[in-house]
Backbone as CSV, one residue per row, in Angstrom:
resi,resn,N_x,N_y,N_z,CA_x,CA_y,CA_z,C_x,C_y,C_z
1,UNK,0.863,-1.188,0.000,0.000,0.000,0.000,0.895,1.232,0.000
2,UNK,0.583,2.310,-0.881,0.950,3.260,-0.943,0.764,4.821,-1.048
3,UNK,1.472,5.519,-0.122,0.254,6.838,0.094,0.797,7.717,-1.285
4,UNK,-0.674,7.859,-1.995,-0.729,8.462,-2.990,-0.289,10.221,-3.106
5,UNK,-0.135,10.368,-2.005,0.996,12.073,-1.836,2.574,11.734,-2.172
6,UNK,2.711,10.448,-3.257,4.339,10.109,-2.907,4.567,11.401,-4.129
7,UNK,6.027,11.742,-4.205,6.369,13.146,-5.374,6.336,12.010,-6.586
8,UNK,6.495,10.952,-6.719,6.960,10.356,-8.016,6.341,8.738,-7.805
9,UNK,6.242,8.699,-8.863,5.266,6.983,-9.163,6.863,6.034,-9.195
10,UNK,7.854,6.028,-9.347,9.091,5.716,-8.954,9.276,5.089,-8.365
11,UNK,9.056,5.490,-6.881,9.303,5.253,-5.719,8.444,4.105,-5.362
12,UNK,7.126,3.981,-5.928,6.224,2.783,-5.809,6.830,2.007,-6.236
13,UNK,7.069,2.181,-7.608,7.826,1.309,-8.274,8.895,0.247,-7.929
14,UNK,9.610,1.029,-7.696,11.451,0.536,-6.318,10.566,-0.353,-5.807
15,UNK,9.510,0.694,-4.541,9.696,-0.473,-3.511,8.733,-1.999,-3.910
16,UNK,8.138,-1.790,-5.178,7.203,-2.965,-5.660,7.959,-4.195,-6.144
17,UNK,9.374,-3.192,-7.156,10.276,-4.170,-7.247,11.153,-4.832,-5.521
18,UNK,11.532,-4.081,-4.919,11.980,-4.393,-4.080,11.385,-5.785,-3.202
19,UNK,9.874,-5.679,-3.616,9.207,-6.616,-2.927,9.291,-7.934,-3.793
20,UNK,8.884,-7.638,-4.931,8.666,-8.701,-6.086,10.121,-10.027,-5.844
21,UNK,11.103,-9.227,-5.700,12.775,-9.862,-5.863,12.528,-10.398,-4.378
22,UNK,11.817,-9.578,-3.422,12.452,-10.430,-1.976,11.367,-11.819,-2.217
23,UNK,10.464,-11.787,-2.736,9.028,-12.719,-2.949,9.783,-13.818,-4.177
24,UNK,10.211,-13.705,-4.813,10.454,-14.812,-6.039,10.933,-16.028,-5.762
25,UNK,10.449,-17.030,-5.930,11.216,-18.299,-5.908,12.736,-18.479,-6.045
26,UNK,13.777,-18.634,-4.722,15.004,-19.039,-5.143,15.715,-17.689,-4.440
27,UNK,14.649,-17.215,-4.551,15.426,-15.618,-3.479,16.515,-15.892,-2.156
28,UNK,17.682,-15.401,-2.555,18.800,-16.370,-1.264,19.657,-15.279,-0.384
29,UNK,19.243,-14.515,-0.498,20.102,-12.953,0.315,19.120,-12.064,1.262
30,UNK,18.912,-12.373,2.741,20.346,-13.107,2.805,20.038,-14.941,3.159
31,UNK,21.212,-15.658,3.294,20.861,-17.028,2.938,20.287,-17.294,4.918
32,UNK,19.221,-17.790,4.285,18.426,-18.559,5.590,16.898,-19.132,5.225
33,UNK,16.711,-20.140,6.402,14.848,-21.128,5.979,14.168,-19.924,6.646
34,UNK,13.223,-20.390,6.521,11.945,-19.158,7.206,11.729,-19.401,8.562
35,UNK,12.453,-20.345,9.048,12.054,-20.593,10.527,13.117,-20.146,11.532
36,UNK,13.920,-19.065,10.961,14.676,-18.506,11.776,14.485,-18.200,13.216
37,UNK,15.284,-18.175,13.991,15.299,-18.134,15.614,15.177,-16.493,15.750
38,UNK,14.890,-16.288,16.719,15.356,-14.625,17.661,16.693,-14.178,17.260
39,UNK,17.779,-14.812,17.506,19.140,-14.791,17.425,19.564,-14.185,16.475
40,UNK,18.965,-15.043,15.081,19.385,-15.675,13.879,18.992,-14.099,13.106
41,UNK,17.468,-13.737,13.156,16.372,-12.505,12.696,18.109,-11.240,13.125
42,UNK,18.214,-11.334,14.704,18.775,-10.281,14.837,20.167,-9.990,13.954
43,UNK,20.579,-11.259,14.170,22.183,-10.702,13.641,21.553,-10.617,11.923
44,UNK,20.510,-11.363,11.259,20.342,-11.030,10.041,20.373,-9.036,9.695
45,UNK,19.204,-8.238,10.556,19.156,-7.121,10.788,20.348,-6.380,11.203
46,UNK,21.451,-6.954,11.981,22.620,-6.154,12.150,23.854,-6.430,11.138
47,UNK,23.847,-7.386,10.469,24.582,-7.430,9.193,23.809,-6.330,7.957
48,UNK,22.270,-6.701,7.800,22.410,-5.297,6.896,22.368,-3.763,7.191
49,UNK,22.011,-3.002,8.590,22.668,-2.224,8.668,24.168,-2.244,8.938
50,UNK,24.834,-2.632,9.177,26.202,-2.592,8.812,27.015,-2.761,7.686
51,UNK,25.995,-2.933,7.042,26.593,-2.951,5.052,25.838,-2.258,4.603
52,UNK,25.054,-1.056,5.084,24.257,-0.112,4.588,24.627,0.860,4.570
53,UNK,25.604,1.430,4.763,26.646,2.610,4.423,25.872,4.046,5.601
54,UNK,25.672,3.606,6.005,24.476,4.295,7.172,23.255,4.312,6.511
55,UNK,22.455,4.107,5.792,21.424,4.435,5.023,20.415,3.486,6.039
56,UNK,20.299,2.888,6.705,19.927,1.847,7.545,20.194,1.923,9.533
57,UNK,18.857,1.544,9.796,19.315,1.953,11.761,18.263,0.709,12.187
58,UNK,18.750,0.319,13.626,17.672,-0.769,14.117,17.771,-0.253,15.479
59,UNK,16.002,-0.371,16.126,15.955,-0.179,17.076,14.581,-1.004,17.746
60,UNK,14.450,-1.030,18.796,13.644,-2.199,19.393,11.895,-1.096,19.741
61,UNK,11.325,-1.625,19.283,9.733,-1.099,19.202,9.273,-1.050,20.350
62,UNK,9.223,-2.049,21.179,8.431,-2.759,22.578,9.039,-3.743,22.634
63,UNK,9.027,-4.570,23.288,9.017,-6.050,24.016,7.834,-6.593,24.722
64,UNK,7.841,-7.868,24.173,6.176,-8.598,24.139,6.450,-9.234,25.471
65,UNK,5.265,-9.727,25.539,4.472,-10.267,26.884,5.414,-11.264,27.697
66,UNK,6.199,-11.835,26.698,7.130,-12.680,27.049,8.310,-12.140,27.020
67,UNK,8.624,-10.781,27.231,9.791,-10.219,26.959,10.613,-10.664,26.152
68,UNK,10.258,-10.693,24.707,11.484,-10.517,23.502,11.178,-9.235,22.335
69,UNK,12.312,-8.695,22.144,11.992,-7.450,21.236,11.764,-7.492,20.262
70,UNK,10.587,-6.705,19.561,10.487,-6.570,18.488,11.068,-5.509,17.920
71,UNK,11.432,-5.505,16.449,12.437,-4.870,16.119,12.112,-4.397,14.876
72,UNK,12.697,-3.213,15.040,11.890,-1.843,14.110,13.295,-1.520,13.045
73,UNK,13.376,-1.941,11.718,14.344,-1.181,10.715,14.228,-0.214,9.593
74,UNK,14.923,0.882,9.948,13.868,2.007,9.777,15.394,2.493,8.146
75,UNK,15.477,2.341,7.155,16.168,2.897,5.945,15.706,4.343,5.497
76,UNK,16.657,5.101,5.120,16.812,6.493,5.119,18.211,6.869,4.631
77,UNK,17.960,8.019,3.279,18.984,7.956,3.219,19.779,8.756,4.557
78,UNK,19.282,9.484,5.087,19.578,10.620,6.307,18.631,10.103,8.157
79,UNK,19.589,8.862,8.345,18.715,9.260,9.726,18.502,9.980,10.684
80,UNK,19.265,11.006,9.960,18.596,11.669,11.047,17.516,13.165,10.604
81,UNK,16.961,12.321,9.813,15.749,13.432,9.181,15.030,12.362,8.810
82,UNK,15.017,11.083,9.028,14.198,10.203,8.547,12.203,10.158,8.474
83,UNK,12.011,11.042,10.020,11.056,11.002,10.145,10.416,12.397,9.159
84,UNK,11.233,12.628,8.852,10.676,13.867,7.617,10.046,14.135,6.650
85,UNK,10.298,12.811,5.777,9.486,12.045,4.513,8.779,11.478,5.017
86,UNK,8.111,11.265,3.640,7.009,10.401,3.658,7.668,8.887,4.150
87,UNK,6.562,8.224,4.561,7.155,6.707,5.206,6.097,5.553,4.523
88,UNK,6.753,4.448,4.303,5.917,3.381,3.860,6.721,2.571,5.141
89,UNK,5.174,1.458,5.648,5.587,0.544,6.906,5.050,-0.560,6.234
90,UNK,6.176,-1.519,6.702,6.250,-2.785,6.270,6.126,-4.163,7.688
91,UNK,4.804,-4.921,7.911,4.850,-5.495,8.892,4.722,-6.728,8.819
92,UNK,5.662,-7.663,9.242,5.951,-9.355,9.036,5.355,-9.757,10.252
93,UNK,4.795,-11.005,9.969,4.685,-12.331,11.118,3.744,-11.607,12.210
94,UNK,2.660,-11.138,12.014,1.442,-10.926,12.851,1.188,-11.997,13.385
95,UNK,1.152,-12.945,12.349,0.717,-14.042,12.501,1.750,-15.337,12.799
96,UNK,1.721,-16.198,14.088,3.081,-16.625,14.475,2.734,-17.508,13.250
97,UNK,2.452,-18.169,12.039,2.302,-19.164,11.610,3.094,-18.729,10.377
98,UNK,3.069,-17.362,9.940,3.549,-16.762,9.115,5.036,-16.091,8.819
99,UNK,5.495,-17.337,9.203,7.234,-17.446,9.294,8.038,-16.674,7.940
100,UNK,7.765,-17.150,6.361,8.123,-16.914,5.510,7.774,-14.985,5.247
101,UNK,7.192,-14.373,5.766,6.867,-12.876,5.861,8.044,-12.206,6.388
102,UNK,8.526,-12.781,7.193,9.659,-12.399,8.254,11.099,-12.052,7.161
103,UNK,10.928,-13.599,6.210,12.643,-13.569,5.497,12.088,-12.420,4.476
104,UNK,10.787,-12.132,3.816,10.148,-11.814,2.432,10.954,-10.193,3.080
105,UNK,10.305,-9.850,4.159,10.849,-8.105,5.205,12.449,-7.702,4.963
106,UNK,13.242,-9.150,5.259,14.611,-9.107,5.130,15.225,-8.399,4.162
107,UNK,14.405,-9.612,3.609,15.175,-9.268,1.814,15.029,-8.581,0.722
108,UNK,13.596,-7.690,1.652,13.306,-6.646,0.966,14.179,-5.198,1.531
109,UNK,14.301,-4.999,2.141,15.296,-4.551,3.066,16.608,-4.700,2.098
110,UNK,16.944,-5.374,2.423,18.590,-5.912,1.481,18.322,-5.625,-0.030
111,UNK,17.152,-5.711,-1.264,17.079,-5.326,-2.137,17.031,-4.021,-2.126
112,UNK,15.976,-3.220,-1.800,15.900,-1.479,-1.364,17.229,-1.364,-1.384
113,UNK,18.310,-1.157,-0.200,19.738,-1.243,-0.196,20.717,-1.003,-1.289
114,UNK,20.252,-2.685,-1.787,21.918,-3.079,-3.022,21.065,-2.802,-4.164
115,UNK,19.577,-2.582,-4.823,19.696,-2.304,-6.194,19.264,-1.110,-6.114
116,UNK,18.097,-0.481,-5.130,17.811,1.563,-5.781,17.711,1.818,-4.249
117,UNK,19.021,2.278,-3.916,19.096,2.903,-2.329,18.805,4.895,-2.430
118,UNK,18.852,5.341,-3.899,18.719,6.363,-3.839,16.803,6.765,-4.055
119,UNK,15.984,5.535,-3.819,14.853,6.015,-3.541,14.886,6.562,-2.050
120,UNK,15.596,5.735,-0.957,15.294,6.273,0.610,15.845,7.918,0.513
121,UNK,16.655,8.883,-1.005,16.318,10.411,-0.669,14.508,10.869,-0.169
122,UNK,13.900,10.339,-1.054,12.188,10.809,-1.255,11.274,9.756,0.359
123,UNK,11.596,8.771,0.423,10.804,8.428,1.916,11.889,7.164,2.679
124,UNK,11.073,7.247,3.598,11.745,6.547,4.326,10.774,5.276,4.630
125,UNK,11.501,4.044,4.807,11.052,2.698,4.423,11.009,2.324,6.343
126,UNK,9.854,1.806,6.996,9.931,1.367,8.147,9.477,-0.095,8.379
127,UNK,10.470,-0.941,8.699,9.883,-2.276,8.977,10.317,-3.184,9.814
128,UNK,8.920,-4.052,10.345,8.714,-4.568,11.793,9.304,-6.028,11.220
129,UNK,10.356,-6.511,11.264,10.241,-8.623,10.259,9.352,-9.448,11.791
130,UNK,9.268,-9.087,12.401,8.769,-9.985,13.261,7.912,-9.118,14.033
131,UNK,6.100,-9.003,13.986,5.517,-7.865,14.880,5.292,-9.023,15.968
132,UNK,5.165,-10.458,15.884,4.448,-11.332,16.767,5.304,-12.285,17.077
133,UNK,6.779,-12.260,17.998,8.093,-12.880,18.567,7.380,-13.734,19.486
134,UNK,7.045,-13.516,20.107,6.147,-15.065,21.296,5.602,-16.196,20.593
135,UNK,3.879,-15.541,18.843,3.582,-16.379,18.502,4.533,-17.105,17.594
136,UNK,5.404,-16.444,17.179,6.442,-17.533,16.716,7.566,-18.232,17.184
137,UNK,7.949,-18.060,17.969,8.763,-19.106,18.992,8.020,-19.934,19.509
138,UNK,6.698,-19.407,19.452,5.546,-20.770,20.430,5.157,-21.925,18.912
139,UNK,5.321,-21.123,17.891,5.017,-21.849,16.378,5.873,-22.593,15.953
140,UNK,7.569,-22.547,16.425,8.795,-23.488,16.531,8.831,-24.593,17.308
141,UNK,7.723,-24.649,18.391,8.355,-25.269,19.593,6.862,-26.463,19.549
142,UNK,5.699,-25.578,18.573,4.710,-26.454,18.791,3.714,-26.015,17.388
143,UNK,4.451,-26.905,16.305,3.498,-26.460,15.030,1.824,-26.720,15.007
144,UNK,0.806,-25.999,14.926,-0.418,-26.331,14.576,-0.894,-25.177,14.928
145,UNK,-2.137,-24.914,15.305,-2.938,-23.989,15.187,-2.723,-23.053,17.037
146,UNK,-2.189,-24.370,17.984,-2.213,-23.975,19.632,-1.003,-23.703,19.677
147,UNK,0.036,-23.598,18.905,1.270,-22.806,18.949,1.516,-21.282,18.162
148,UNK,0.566,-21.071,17.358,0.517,-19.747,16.884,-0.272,-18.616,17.980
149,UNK,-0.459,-19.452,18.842,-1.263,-18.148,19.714,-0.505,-17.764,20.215
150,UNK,1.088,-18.182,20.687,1.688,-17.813,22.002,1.111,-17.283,23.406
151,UNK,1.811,-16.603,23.913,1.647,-17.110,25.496,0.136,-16.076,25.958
152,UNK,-0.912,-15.439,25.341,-1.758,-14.241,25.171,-3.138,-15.327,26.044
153,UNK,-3.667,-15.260,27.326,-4.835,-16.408,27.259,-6.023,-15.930,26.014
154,UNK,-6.631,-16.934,25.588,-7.729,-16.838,24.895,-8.527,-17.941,25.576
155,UNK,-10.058,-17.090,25.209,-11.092,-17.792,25.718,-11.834,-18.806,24.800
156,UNK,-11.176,-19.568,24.310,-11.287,-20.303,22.953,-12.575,-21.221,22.878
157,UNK,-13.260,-21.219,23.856,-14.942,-22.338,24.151,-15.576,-21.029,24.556
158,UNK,-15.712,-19.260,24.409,-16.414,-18.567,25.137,-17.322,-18.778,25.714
159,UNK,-16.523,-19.197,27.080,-17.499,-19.219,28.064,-16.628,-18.627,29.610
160,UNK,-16.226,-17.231,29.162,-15.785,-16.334,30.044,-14.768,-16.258,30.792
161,UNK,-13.929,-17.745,30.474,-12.839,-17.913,30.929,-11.785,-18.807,30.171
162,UNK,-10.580,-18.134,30.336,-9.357,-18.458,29.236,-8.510,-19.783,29.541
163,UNK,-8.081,-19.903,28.811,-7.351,-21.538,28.727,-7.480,-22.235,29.464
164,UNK,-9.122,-22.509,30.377,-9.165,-23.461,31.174,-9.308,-24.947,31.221
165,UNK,-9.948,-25.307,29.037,-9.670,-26.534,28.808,-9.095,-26.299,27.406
166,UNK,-8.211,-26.758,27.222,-7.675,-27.104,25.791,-8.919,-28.387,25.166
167,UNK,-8.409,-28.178,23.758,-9.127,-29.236,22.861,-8.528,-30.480,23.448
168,UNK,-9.430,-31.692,23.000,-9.531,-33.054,23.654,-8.468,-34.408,22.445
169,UNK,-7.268,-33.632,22.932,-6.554,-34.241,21.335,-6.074,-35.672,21.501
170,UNK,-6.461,-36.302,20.938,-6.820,-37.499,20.636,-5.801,-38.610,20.427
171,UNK,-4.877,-38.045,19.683,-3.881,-38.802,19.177,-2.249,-37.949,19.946
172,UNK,-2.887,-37.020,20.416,-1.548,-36.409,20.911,-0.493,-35.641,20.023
173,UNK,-1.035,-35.615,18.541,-0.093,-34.669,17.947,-0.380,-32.880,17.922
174,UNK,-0.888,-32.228,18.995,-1.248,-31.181,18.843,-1.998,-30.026,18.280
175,UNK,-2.628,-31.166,17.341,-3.933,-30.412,16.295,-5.097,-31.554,16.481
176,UNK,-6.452,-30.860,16.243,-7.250,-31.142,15.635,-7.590,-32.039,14.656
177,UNK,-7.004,-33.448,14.052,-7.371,-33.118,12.542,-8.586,-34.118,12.301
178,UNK,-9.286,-34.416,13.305,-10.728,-35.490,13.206,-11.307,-34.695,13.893
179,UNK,-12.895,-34.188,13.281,-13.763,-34.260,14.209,-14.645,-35.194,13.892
180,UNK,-15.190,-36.014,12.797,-16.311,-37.130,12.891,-15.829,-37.750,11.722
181,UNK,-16.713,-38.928,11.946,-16.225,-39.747,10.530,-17.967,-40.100,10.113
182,UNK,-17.502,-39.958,8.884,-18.487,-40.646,7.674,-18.937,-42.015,7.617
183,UNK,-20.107,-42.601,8.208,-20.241,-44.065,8.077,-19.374,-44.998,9.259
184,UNK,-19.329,-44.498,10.163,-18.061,-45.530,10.879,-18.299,-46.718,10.910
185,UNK,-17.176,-47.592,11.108,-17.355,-48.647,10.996,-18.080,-49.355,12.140
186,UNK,-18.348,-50.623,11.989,-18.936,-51.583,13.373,-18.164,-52.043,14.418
187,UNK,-16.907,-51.069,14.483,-15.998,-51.659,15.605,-16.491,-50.256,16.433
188,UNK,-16.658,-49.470,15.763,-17.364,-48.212,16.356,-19.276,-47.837,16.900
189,UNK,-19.413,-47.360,18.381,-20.903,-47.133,18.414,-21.587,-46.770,17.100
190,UNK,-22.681,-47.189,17.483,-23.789,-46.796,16.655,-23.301,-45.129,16.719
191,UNK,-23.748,-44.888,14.965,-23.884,-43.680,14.598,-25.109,-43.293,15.244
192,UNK,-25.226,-41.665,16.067,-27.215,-41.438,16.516,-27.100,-39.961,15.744
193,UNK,-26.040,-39.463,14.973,-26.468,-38.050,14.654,-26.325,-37.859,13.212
194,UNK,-27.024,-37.479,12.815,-26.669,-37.183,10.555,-26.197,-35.829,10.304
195,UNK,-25.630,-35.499,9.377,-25.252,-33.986,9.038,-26.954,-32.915,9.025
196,UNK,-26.231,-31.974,9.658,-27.354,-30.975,9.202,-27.524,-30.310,7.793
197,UNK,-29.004,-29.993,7.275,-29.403,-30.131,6.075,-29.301,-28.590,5.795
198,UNK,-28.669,-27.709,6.907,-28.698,-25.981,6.826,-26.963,-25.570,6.876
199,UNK,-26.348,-26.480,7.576,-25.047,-26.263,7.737,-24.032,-27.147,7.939
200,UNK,-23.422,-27.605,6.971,-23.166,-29.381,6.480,-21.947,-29.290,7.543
201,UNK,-21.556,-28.518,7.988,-20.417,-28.629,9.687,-20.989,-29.257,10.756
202,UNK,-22.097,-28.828,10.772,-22.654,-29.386,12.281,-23.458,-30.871,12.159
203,UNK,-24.077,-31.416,13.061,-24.645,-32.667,13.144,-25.841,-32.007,14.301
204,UNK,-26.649,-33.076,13.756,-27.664,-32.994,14.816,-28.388,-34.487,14.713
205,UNK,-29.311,-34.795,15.567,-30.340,-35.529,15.918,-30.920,-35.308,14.778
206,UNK,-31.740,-37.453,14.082,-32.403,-37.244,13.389,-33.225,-37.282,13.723
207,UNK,-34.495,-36.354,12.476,-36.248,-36.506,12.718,-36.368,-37.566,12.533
208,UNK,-36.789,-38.772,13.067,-37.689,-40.084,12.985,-39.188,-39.819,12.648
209,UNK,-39.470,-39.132,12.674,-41.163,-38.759,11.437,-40.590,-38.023,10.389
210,UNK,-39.014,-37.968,10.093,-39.096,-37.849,8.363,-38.447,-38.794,7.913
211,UNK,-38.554,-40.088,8.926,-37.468,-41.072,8.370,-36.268,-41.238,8.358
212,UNK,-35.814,-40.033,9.110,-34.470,-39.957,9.178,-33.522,-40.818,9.991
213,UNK,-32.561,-41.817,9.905,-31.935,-42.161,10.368,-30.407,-42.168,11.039
């Protein structure tokens, strides 16, 4: 997204390419998987301001619930007028599940930089690679849907109180991935409920005066 007060259609441009190159299949600068650590994110961010000829600064936003920082890289050609221009913000990994957003931030970052660093004269580029550090360390440690929440309670059965039962997981691999079966077999109870005829998710009790079984 881009605020249409920019001086020049250019500058969209750059940073569209900038994005396109960090997004392409095979994209390797800088070289890392998407499941990078805390550690790994940081020293990535302090290697490219330090090969950014100053055009580049990092500084820590907040620190989350679990105390780890999130981290703000803010490109310019002048930081210290940065906040002067216009600004485009760039925000990775809201979502802890959304690991690959994080490297896409990097390396957009590192393209801006090494192919059109003389767009950061006209604005200044601000970006978060990691806004959600808890849900993704909790998304390393426990892939599925109950590791992207990190450590935040949710009231996930609303009924007014937070993580007082987790889902009833079955097999022990940390997700969901049965809720009913189709026809079960005879090693299994009698089936007593049929799909509903309004909302093919749910089940209910059949009518026995429409024959339903």
């Amino acid at each position: 997204m881009f605020d249409l007060a920019f001086r020049s259609s250019a500058v969209a441009v750059a940073v569209s390419a900038a994005l396109a190159a960090a997004s392409a299949p095979g994209a390797s600068n800088p070289p890392s998987g998407p499941d990078r650590s805390d550690e790994s994110l940081h020293a990535a961010l302090v290697e490219i301001v330090g090969a950014s000829a100053g055009r580049a600064s990092l500084s820590t936003l907040v620190r989350s619930r679990d105390d780890r920082p999130v981290e703000l890289l803010t490109l310019s050609a002048d930081p210290g007028t940065a906040d002067d221009r216009p600004g485009i913000l760039v925000v990775a990994q809201l979502d802890g599940t959304r690991a690959a957003t994080t490297e896409v931030a990097i390396r957009m970052a590192s393209a801006l930089l090494t192919n059109t660093p003389t767009v950061l004269d006209q604005v200044t580029v601000y970006l978060v690679p990691r806004a959600n550090p808890d849900a993704a360390a909790a998304f390393r440690s426990l892939p599925g849907p109950r590791g992207a929440l990190g450590s935040r309670p949710v009231d996930e059965d609303r009924d007014g109180r937070a993580d007082e039962d987790g889902p009833a997981d079955l097999d022990g691999n940390g997700v969901i991935t049965l809720m009913r079966k189709l026809d079960p077999p005879p090693s299994l109870a009698a089936p007593t409920l049929v799909v509903d005829d309004k909302d093919s998710r749910m089940l209910r009790e059949p009518q026995t005066a429409k024959g339903e079984v």
